[in-house]
N, C-alpha and C positions, 0 to 999 in steps of 0.2 A: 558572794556565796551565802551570807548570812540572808538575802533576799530571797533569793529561789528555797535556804531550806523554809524558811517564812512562808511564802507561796506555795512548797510542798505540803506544809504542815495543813495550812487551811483548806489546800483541798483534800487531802485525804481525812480532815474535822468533816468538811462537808459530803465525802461520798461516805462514811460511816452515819451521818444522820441519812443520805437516802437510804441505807441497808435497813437502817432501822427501821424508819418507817414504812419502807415494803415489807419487813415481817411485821408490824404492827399489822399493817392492814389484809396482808395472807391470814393471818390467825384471826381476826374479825370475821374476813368472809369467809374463812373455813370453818366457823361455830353458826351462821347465819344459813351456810348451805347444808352441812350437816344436820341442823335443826329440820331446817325443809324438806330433807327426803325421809329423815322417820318422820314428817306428818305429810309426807305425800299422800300415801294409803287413807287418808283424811280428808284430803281435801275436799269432797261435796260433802262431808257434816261439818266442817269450818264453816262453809260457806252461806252451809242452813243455819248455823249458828247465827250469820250476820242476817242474814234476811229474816229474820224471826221476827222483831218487830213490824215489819212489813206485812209479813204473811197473818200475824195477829191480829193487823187495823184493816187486812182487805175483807170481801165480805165472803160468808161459810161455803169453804170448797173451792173459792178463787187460787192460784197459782202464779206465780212471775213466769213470763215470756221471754226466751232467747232467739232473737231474727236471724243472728248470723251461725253460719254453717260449723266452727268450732269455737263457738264461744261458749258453749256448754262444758267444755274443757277448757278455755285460757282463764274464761274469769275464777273459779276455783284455784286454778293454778297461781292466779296473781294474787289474788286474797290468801294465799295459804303461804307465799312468799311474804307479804308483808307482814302475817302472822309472827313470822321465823324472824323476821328483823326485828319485832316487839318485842319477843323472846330474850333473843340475842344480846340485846340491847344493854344490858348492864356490862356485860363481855366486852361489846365494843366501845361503851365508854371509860372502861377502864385500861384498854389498849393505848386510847388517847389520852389518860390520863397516862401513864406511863411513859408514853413516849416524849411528852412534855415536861416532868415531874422532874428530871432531873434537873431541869435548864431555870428552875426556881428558886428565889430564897424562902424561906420558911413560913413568912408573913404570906407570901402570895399562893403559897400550898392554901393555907388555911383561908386563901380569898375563892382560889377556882375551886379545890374538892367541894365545898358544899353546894356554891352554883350548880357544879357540872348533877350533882345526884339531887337538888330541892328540883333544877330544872326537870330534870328526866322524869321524877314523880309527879312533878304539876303537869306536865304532859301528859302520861300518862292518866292522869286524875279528869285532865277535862274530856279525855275520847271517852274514859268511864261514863264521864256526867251525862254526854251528847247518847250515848246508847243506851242504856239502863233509865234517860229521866226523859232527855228531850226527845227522842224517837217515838217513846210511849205516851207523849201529847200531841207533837206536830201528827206525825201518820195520821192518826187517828181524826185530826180535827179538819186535816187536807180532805181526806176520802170521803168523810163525812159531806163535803159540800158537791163533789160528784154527781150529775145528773142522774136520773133512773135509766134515763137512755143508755147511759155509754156506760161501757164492763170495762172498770179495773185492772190491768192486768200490766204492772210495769215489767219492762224490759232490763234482765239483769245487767246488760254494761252501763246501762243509763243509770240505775241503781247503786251501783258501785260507785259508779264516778260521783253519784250525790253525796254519797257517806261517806266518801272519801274526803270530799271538801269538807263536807259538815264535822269530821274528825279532826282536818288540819284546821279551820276554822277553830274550834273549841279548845284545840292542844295550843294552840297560840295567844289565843285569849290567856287562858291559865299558865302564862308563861310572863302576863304584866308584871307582878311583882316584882321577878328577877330583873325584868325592863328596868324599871322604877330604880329598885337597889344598885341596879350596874352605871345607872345615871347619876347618880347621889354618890357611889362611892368613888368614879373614875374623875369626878367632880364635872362633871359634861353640864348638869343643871343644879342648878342649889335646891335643895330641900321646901323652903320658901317659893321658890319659884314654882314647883309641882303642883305645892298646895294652892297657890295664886291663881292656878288653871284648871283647875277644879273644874266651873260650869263647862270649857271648852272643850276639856274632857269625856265631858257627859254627852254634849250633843255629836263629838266624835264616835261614840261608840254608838249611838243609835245609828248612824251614816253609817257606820262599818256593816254593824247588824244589818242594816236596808239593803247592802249591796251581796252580801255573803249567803246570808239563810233567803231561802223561800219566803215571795212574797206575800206573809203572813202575820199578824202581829204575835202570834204568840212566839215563833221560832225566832223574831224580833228580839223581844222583851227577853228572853231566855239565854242571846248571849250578851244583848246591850248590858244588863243587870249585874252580872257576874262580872262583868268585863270591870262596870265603876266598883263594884264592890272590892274584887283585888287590885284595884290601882290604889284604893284605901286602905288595902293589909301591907301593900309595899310601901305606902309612905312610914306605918305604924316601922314596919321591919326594916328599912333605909337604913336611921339612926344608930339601931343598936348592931347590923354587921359590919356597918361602917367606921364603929369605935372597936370592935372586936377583931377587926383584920387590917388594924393599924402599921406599919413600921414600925419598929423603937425610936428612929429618930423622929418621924412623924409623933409619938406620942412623949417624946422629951419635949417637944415643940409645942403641944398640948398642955403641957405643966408650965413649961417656962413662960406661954402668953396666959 
């Protein structure tokens, strides 16, 4: 008897964490869809919005081309979806935060909250960098080498799909430090060791860079750069949230050695 009620307890522990987390994730996608249909009536100046750079480096009176029969309506639609998940984005990681938050001790709140929000804003921080810094050098320096012959005129899903990588490329770059710290503090590599890998490091991010950006040296150098530079702010930041989000017995063990 004492078994089965045992047996009933944990599965009804476990079909109460599924309930949970189908309304965590209903109320997610229902602020992500919500967002998207008030900026539906938007969507081609989103869209204009992302091709700006583009339409700035072609030359005076050029225009992007769409070949397919409704893509002049999906791609807006897609970009303007992704828009609403940017948006949404603090909402839904704080669903996840919540749904998790309770099953923590105290010490490990204070380890995932600031990952889960330093992450979201270096992400955020590197699609910034990639549109407002590196678009208004690559574009320009690509077009620039253009024959007189041939007219300019990129195709907007081909477009898309570039700045889309070039986005997730850069959001991932500026997401090394958290690498770096979640390495260091789950104890996966020692601090020492990090630092030890330094040049390997470097010539890893030029490889990445060669394979990710356009074969060009500047959109090269643009995230090789960044890349060694925050693997150098995370070793600086390792140390110090790695003693700040200690255990207490972890740091009794601290004193006593």
């Amino acid at each position: 008897m004492a078994e089965e009620q045992k047996t009933s307890g944990g599965e009804d522990t476990f079909i109460s964490h599924l309930i949970e987390l189908r309304s965590r994730v209903v109320k997610a996608s229902a602020a992500v869809l919500i967002i998207f249909l008030c900026m539906m009536p938007w969507s081609a100046h989103i869209f204009d919005l992302l091709a700006a750079p583009m339409i700035h480096a072609l030359p005076a009176g050029s225009k992007m081309i769409a070949t397919g029969v409704i893509t002049p309506f999906l791609i807006p639609v897609k970009v303007t979806m992704l828009m609403a998940f940017m948006i949404a984005l603090p909402w839904v990681l704080y669903q996840m935060w919540a749904f998790v938050a309770p099953g923590l001790y105290s010490h490990e709140k204070r380890l995932v909250a600031p990952l889960v929000i330093s992450s979201s804003l270096l992400f955020v921080m590197g699609v910034a960098f990639c549109y407002f810094f590196v678009f208004g050098v690559v574009f320009p320096f690509i077009n620039n080498f253009a024959p007189k012959s041939v007219s300019v005129a990129p195709d907007i899903d081909s477009y898309v799909d570039f700045v889309l990588t070039m986005f997730l490329a850069f959001g991932i770059t500026f997401e090394v430090p958290i690498i770096v710290i979640v390495l260091v503090r789950m104890g996966l590599v020692p601090l020492a060791k990090l630092k030890q890998i330094r040049p390997y490091v470097v010539v890893g991010a030029f490889v990445i860079a060669a394979v990710v950006t356009p074969p060009d040296i500047m959109s090269q150098l643009m995230l090789a750069v960044p890349l060694c530079l925050l693997y150098e702010v995370g070793l600086l930041v390792a140390p110090i949230f790695e003693k700040a989000t200690r255990a207490p017995e972890e740091r009794e063990d601290a004193v006593g050695s």
